[in-house]
N, CA, C and O atoms as CSV, one atom per row, in Angstrom:
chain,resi,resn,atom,element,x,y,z
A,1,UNK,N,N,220.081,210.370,76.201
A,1,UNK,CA,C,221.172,211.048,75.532
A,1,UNK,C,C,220.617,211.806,74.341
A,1,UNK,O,O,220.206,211.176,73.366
A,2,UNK,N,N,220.581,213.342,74.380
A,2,UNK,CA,C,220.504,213.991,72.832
A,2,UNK,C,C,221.824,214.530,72.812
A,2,UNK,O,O,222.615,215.050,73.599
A,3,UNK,N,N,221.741,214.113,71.253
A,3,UNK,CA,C,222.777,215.193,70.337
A,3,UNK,C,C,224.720,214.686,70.907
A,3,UNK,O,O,225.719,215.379,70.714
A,4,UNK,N,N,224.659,213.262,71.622
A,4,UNK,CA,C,225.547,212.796,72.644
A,4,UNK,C,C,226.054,211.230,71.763
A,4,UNK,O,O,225.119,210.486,71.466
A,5,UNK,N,N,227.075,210.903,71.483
A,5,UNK,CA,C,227.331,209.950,70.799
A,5,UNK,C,C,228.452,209.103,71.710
A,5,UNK,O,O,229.106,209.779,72.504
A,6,UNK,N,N,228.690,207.806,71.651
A,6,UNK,CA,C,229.294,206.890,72.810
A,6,UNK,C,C,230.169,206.076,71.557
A,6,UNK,O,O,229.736,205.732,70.457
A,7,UNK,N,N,231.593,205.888,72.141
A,7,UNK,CA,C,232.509,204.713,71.678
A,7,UNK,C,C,232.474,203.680,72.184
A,7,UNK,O,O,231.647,203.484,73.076
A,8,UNK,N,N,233.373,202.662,71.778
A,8,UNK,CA,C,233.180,201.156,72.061
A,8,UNK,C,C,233.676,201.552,73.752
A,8,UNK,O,O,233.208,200.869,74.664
A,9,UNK,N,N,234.455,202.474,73.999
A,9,UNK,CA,C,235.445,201.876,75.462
A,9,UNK,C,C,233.995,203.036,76.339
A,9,UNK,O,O,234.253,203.456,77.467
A,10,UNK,N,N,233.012,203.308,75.876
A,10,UNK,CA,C,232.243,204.031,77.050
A,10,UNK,C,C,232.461,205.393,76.269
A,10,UNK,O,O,231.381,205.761,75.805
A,11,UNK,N,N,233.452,206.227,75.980
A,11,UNK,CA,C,233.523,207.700,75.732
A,11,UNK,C,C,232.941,208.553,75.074
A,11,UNK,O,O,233.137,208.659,73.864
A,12,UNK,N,N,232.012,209.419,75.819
A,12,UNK,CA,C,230.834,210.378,75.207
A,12,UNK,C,C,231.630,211.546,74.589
A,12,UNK,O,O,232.600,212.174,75.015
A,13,UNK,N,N,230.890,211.641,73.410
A,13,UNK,CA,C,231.414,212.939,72.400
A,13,UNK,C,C,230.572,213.707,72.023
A,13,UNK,O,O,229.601,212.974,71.836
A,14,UNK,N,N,230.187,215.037,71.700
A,14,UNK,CA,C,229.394,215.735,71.393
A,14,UNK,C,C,228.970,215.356,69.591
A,14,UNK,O,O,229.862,215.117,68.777
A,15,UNK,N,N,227.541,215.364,69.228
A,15,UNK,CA,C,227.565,215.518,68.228
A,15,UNK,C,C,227.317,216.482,66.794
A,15,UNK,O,O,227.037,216.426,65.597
A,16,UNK,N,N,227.708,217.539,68.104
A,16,UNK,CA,C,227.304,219.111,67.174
A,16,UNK,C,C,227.625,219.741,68.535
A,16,UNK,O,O,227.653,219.274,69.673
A,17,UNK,N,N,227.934,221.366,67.863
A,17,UNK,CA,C,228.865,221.711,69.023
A,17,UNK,C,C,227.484,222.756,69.786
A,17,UNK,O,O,226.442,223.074,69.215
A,18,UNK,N,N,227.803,223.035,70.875
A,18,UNK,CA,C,226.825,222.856,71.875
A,18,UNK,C,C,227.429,222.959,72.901
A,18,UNK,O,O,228.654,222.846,72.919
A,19,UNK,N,N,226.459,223.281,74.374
A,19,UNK,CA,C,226.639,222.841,75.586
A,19,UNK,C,C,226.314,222.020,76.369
A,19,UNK,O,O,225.123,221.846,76.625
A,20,UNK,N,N,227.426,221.202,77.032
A,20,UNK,CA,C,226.899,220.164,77.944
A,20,UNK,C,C,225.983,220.518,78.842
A,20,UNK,O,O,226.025,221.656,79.310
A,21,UNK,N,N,224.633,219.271,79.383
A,21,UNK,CA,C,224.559,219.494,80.318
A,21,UNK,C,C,224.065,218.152,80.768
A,21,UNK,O,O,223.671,217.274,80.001
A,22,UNK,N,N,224.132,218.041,82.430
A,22,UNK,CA,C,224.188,217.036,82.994
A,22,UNK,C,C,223.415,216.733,83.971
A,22,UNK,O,O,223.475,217.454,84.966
A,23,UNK,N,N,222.423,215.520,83.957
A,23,UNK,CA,C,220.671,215.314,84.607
A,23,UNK,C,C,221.402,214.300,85.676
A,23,UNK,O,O,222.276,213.466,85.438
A,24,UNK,N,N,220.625,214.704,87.226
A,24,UNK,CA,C,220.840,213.153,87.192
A,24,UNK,C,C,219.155,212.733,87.455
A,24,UNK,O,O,218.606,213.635,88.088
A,25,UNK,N,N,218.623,212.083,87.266
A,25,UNK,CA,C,217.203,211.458,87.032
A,25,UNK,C,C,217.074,210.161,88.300
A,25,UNK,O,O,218.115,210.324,88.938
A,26,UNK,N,N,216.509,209.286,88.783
A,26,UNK,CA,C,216.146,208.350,89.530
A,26,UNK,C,C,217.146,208.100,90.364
A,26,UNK,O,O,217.558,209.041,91.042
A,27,UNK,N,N,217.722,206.869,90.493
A,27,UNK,CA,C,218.255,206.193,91.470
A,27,UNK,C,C,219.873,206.414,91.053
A,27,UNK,O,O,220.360,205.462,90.444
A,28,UNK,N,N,220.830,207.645,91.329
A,28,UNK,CA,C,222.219,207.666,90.617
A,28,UNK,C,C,222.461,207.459,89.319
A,28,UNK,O,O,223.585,207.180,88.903
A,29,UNK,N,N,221.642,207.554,88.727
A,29,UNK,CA,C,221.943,207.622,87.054
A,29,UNK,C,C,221.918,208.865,86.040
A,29,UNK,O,O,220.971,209.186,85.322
A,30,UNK,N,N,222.955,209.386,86.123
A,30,UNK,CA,C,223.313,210.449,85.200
A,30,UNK,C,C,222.815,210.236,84.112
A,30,UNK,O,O,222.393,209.125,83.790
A,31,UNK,N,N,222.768,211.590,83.123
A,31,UNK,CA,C,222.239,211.830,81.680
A,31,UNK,C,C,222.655,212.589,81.323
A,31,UNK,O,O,222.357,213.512,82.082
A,32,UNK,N,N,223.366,213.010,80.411
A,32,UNK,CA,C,223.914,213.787,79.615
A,32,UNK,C,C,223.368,214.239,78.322
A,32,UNK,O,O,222.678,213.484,77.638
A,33,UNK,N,N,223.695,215.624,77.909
A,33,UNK,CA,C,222.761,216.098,76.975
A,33,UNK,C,C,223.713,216.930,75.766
A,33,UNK,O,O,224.888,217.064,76.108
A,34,UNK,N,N,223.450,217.350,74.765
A,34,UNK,CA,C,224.554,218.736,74.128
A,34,UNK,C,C,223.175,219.518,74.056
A,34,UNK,O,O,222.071,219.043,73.791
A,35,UNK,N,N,223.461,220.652,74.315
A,35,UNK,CA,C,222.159,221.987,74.318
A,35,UNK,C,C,222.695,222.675,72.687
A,35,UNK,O,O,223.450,223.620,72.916
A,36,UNK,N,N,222.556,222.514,71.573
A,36,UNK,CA,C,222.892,222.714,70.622
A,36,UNK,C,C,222.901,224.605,70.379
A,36,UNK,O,O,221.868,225.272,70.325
A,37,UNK,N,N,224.217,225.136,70.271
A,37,UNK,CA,C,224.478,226.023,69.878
A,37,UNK,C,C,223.747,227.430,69.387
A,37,UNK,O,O,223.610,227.128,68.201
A,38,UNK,N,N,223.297,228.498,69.472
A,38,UNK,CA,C,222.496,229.525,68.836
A,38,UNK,C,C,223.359,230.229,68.234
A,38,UNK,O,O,224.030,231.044,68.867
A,39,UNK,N,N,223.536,230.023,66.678
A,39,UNK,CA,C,224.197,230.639,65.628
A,39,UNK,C,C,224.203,231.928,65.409
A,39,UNK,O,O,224.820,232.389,64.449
C-alpha cells in the first residue's frame, strides 16, 4: 500500500489526492496504490 490508509472495518482511503491504481501480484491478492497528483 502507498500513499493508501485503512480503517478499523477494512475501508481504504486515499492519503493525498491522486490516482488509484490497482496490482494484483501472486496468488489473488490485490494492491492498491494512490499515484500522487502532478500539480
Amino acid at each position: 500500500r502507498e500513499n493508501v490508509g485503512m480503517g478499523k472495518d477494512h475501508t481504504l482511503f486515499a492519503l493525498i489526492d491522486g490516482t488509484i491504481a490497482f496490482r494484483k501480484k501472486a496468488e489473488n491478492k490485490s494492491y492498491v496504490s494512490v499515484i500522487p497528483a502532478e500539480s
